[in-house]
C-alpha positions as CSV (number, residue, x, y, z in Angstrom):
1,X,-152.7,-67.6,90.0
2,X,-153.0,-71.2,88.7
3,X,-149.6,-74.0,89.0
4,X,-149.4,-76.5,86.5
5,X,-147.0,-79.6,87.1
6,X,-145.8,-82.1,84.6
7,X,-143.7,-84.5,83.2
8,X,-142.1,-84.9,79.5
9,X,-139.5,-86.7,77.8
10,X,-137.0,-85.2,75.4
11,X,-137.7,-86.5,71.5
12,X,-133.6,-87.4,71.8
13,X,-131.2,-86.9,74.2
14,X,-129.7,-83.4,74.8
15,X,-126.5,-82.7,76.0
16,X,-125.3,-80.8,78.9
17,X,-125.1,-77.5,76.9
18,X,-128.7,-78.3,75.0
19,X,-130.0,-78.4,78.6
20,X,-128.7,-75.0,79.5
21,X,-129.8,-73.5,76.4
22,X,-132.8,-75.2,77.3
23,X,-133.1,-73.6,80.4
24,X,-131.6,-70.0,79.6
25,X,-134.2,-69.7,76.7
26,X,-137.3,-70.8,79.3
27,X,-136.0,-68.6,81.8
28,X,-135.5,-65.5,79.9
29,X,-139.1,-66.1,78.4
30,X,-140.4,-66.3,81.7
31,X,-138.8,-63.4,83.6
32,X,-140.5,-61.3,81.5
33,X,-143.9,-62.6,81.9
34,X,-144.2,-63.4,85.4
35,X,-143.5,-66.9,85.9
36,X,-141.9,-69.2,88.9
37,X,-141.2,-72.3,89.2
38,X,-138.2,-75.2,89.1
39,X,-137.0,-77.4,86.0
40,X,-135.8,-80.6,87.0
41,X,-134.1,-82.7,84.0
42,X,-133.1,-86.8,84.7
43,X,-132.3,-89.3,81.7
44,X,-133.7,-87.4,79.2
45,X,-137.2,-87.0,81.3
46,X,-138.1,-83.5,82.7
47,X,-140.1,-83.1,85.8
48,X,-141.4,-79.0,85.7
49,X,-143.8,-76.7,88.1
50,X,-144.9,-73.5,86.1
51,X,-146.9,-70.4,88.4
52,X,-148.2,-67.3,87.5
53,X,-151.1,-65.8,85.8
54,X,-153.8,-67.9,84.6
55,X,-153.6,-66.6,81.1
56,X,-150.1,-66.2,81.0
57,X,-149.4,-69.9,82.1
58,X,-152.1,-71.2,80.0
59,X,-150.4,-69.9,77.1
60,X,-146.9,-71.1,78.2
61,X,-148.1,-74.3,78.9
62,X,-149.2,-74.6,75.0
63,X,-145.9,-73.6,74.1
64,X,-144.5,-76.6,75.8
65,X,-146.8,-79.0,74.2
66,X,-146.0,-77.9,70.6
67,X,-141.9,-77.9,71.5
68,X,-140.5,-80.6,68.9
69,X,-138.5,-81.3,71.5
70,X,-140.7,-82.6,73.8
71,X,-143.0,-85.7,73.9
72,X,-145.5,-87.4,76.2
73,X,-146.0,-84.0,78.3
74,X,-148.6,-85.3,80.8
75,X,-150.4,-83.1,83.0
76,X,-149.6,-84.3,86.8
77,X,-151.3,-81.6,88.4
78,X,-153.4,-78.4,87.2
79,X,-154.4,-75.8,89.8
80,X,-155.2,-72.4,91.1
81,X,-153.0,-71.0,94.2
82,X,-153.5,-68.1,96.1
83,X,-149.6,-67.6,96.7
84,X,-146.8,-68.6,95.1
85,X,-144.7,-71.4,96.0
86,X,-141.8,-70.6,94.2
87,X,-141.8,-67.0,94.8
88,X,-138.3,-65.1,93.6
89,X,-137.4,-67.8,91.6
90,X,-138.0,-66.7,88.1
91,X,-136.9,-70.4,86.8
92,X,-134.6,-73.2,88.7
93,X,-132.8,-76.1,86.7
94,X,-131.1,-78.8,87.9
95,X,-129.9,-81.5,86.1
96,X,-130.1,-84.8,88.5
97,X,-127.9,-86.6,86.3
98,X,-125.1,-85.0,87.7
99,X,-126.0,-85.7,91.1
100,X,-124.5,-88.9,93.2
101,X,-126.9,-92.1,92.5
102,X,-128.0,-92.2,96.0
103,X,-129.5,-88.8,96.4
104,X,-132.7,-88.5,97.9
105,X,-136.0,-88.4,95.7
106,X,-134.5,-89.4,92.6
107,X,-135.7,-92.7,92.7
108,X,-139.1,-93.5,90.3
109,X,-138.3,-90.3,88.6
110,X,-141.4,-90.9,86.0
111,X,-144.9,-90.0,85.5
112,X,-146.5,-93.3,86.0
113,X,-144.8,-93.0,89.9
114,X,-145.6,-89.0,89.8
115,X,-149.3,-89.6,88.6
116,X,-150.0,-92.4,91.4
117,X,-149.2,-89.8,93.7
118,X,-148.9,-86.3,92.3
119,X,-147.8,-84.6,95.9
120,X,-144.5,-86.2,95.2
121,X,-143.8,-84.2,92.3
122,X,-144.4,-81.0,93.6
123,X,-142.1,-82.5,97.3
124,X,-139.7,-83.5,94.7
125,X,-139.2,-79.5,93.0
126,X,-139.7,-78.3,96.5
127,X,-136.7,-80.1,97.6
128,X,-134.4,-79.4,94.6
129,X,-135.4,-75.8,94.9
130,X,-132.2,-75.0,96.4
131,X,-129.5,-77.5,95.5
């Protein structure tokens, strides 16, 4: 099983029902090949943790980084797993845009603060799993 977390920004800003297009089109892609994880979207930057099979994630991945939509997809973490850490969750969203300014962990939501210290990215999904 191998977990790839990274960061992007949208090529232009999307509105609310781009982002659940968005999100419906990921999610039914990945239900039928075995991926988990969580999509996080914040001022037009996405924040994303994508598990499964080797194979099958190394090929989704690729699919991400040729999305016109996308730009500046940075790799903030890359590795295998023995379990899944988001296990029955085929794919979350949440859109943190809509949450109240103060919220917890919202704060630095970029991949120059994610890279410095990558296991807040994945604390970061972990916590939004949920909301």
């Amino acid at each position: 099983m191998r977990s790839i977390v990274f960061h992007g920004t949208a090529t232009r800003r999307m509105s609310e029902e781009e982002l659940a297009s968005l999100w419906r089109e990921r999610a039914e892609i990945e239900s039928h090949v075995e991926i988990t994880g969580m999509l996080l979207h914040k001022a037009g930057e996405f924040l994303q943790v994508i598990e499964g099979p080797n194979a099958v994630i190394r090929d989704m991945y690729a699919r991400i980084l040729a999305d016109p939509r996308n730009k500046e997809v940075r790799t903030i973490s890359d590795r295998f797993i023995v379990e899944r850490e988001f296990e029955g969750q085929p794919m979350g969203f949440l859109n943190l845009d809509e949450l109240p300014a103060q919220t917890p962990l919202t704060d630095g939501f970029s991949y120059e603060a994610f890279s410095v210290e990558p296991e807040s990215a994945l604390r970061t999904l972990r916590y939004f799993r949920y909301r």
